[in-house]
N, C-alpha and C positions, 0 to 999 in steps of 0.2 A: 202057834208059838209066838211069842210075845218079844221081843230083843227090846234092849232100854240103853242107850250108847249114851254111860256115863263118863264119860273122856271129859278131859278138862280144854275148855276154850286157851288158845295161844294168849298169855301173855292175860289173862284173865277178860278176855274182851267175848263180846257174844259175837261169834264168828256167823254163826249162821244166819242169826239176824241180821248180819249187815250185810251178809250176801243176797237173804229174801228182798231188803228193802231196796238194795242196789235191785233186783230183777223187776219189782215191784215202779218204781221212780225213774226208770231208765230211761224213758225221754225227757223230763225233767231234768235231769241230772247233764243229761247229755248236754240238751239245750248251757248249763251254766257252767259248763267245761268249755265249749268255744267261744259266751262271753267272756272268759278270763285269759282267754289267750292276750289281750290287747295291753293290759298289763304288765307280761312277763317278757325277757329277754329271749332271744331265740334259744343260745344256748344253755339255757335257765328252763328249757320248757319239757324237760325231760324229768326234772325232780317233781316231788311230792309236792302238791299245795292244797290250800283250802277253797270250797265252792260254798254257794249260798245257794238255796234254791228257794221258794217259798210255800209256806206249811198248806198252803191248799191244794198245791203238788201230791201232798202225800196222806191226805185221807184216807181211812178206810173203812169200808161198808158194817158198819156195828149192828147188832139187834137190842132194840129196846123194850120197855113194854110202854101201850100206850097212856101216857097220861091226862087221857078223857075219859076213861074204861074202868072198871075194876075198882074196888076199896082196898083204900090204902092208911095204915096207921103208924103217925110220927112222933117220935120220941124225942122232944127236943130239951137243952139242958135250962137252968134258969137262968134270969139276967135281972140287973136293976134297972135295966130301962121298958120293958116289954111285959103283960102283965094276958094273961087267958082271957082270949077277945079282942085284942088289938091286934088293928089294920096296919101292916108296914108302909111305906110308901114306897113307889117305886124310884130304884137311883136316877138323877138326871140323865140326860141323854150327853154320852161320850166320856161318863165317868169310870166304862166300866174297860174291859178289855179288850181284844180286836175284834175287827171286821171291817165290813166296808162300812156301817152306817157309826160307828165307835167316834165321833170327832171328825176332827177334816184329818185331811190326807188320804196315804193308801192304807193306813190303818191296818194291816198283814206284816205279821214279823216273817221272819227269814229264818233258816234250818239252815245252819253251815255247820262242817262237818271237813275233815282233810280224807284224799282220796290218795291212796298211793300210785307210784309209778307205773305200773301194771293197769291200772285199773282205769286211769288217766288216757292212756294211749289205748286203751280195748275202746274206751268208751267215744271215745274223738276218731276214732281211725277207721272202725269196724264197716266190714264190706266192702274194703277197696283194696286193690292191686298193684303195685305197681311195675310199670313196663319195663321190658327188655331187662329181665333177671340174670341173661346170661354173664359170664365173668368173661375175662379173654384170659386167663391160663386154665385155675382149677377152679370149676364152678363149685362151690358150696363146700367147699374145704379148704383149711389152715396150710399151711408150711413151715417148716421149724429151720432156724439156721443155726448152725454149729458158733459158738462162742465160749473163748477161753474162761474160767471159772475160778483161778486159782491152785491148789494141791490137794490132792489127797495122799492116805497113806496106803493105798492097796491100788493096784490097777495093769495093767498088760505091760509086757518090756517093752513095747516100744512109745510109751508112752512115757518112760522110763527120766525125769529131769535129774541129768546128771551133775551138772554144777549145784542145782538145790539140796542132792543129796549127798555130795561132797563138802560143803560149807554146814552140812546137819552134822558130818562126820566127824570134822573138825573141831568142831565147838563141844563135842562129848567127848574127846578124848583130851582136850585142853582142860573141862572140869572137870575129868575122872585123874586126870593127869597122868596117862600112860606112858610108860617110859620111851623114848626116843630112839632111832636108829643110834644114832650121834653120841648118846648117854651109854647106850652099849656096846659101843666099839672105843671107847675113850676108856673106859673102865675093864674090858679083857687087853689091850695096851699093855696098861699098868698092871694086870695080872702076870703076861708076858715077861714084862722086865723083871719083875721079881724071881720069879721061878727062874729067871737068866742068871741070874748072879751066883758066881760059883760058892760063896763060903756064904750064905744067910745067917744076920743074926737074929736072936729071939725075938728082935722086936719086929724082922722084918716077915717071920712066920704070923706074929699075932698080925701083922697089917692086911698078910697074902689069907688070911682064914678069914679076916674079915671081908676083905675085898670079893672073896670066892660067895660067902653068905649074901653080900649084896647083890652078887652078879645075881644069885637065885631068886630070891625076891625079885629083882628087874623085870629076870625073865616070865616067872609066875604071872608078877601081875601085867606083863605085856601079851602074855597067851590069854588072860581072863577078859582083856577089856582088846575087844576086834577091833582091826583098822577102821571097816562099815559093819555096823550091826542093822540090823532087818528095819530098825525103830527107826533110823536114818532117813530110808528110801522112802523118796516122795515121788508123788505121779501127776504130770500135768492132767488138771480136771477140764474137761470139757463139759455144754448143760444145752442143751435144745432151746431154743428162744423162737417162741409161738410169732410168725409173720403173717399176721392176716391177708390173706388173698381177696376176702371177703370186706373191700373198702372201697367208699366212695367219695368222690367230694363235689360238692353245692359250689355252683356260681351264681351270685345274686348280682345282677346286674340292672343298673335302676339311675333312671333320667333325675337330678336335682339342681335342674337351670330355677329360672323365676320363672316360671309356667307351674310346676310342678308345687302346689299348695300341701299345706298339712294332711287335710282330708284325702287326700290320692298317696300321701306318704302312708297313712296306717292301712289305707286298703293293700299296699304293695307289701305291706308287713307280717299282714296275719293272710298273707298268700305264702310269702319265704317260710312261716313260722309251720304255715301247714306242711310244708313242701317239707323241710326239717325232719317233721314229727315223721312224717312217711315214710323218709330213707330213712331214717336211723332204725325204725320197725323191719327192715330187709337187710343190711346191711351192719357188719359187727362195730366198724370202724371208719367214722364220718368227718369227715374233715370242709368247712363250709367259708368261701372265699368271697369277700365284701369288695365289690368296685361297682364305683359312683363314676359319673362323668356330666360333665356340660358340651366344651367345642373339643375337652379334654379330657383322659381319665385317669383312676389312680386307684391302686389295692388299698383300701381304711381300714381301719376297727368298725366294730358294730355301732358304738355310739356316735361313729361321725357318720357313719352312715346314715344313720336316720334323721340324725338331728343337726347337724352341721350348715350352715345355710350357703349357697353357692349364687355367681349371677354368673351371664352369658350364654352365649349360644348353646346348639345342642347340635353332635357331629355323635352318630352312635355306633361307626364304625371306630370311634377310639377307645372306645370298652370294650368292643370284637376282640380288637389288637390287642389290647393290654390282658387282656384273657388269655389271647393265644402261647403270649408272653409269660403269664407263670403256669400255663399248663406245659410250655417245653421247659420253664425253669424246675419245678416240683412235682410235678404231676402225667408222669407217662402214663399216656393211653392204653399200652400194655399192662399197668398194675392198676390203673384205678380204673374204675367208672365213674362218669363224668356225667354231671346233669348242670343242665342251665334253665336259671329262671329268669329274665327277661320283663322291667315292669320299666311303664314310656305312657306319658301323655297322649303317645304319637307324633311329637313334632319333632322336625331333621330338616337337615340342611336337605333341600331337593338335589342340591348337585352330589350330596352323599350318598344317597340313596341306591347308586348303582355299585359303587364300593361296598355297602352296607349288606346287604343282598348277596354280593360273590361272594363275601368272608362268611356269611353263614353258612352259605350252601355251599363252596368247593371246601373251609376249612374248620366250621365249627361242624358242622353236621357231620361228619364223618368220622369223627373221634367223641362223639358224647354217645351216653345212650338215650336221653331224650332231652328234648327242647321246648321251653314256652313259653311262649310270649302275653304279658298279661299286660291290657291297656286302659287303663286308668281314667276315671273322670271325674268331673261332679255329678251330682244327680238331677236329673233334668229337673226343669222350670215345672212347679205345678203339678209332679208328681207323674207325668204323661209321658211315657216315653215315643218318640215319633222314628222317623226313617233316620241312623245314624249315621255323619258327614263320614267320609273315607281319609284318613288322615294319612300323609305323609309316610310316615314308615308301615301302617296298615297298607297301602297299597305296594309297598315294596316287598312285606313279606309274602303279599297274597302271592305274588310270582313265584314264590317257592313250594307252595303247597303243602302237604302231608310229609314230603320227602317221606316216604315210605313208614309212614305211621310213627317218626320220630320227630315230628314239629308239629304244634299246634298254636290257635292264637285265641285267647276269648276278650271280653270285654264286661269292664263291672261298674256297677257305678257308687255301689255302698255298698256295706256291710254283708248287709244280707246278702249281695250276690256270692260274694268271694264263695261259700262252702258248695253251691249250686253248680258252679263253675269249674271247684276243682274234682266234683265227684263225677262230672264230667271227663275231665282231663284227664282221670287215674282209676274209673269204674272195670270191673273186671269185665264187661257188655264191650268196652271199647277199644280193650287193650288185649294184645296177645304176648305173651313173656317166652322167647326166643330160649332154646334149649342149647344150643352150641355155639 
């Protein structure tokens, strides 16, 4: 049996093919997804963008015949400059297309192509874990809270809004204009006195038969049109409003004294940007918290953060502090999950260091679900990396250790390290994700 799946591609695009090619180019592709991280904004790093990768990436194995072998006969058209028997010459060298020997340079174009969100995070994130999943109410489920909505017209009596359906009442009998208590007792009155009068004359029979016709009319149309009619009754609406349980929030916390150069800002960048990518893959609702500090600290936007230029000292107990400070302002430890990233030259005041130390371990560590510390450098002299010095807050967190597999500390020196380091930090080999 034969099946032929003529189904039409979405949106008129060859779907499968770009599925083959993505399985096809996937370390390639990989590779030019976290060169572009360096570019993008953290909270930016979650949409659709474009990659480049280069076409000798994506060759593929063809069969030819050969042409040293076999007779072959060419049919070519005619021209005014070429005559049966003439030798062509060969084109100069670099006149022609790519490659490596095409001219100077790298002579190789580039395949770019836009990758959607999905496809983005599969291919940057793939194989990793990350720690202490657990929630502290409901793990891995929503909650809804009850909030007002407005009216409807159908709903339970006790939900029953009486003043709304009394001002609906009101207003339909003012435009149907229903006769009045007041209208009809004012007018049997005047019926009364009439029929009182001992000798009536004719004109006051024609007044008392009108009077009495009117009363009927009154009455008719004050039985046809109700005090409340059904169309009235309004019902307070209530509507479920989805409250993620399932939320986190990032603390990037990151040294920007004059020690602190460019080159150690982007490595500390496309660590937060990975760290980003990760929670928001676990978690529905991310919320991601910027403080800078030197001998002082302060919650910024993302652009002063990175780029903002600061002098003086370095005290990194007052980014602890100021942390502690909007996680009891915004951020209970009952409803979020809390992660800290931690990036430092490694220099501090020496006499900080014992303060610096107690605030992580008696009051940050206890209310995050993990912690890391990432320590920043230039790249050594020469290309050689030798025995590295112990720096100041390096030797202060060493005191604290693992805290029970929710602290870690590594050390990078470019580029290339950052993705080594953090597949380290968040590999499913190292991490155990806590169930209650």
């Amino acid at each position: 049996m034969h099946i032929i799946d003529r189904r039409l591609n979405p949106r008129g695009k060859s779907l499968v093919n770009r599925q083959r090619f993505l399985r096809r180019a996937r370390d390639t592709v990989r590779g030019a997804v976290r060169d572009s991280l360096t570019s993008r904004k953290i909270r930016e790093i979650e949409s659709e963008g474009e990659v480049s990768i280069k076409t000798g990436g994506i060759n593929e194995p063809t069969f030819r015949r050969d042409s040293h072998s076999g007779n072959r006969d060419h049919v070519l058209p005619g021209n005014r400059v070429f005559r049966t028997g003439d030798r062509i010459k060969r084109p100069p060298g670099g006149s022609g297309g790519g490659g490596d020997e095409a001219g100077t340079g790298e002579g190789e174009d580039e395949f770019r192509f836009v990758l959607s969100r999905e496809e983005f995070l599969d291919l940057f994130l793939e194989d990793l874990e990350l720690p202490d999943l657990a929630k502290r109410r409901l793990t891995g489920s929503d909650s809804f809270d009850i909030r007002r909505a407005g009216y409807t017209t159908s709903g339970s009596p006790s939900s029953l809004s009486v003043p709304r359906t009394m001002r609906n009442a009101m207003s339909r009998r003012l435009a149907l204009r229903r006769p009045t208590t007041a209208e009809i007792e004012e007018l049997e009155k005047e019926i009364a006195r009439l029929e009182a009068k001992p000798r009536p004359t004719e004109k006051d029979r024609a007044t008392l038969d009108a009077l009495r016709e009117r009363l009927a009319v009154l009455n008719r149309r004050r039985t046809l049109i109700s005090y409340i009619d059904p169309i009235d009754l309004r019902y307070r609406r209530f509507e479920q409003e989805r409250r993620p349980i399932s939320q986190a929030v990032i603390f990037c916390l990151m040294d920007v004294s004059g020690s602190m150069n460019e080159h150690m800002k982007e490595l500390a960048k496309i660590f937060f940007i990975l760290l980003y990518l990760f929670v928001t893959r676990c978690y529905r609702h991310v919320e991601i918290v910027f403080i800078r500090h030197t001998d002082s600290a302060q919650e910024v936007d993302e652009e002063t953060f990175f780029y903002s230029t600061e002098t003086g000292g370095t005290r990194v107990s007052s980014a602890l502090e100021e942390m502690l400070a909007v996680v009891k302002d915004r951020y209970s430890p009952l409803d979020w999950n809390i992660y800290l990233a931690q990036a430092s030259d490694g220099d501090n005041f020496t006499r900080d260091n014992p303060q610096t130390t107690a605030l992580m371990r008696n009051e940050i560590l206890p209310i995050v679900q993990y912690a890391a510390y990432l320590e920043v450098s230039n790249p050594p002299s020469g290309g050689v990396t030798g025995e590295e010095r112990a720096t100041n807050l390096w030797q202060a967190y060493s005191e604290i250790g693992d805290a029970g597999g929710k602290f870690a500390m590594r050390r990078v020196h470019s580029r290339k390290d950052i993705y080594p380091v953090f597949r380290d930090l968040f590999s499913r080999r190292g991490v155990t994700a806590r169930t209650s």
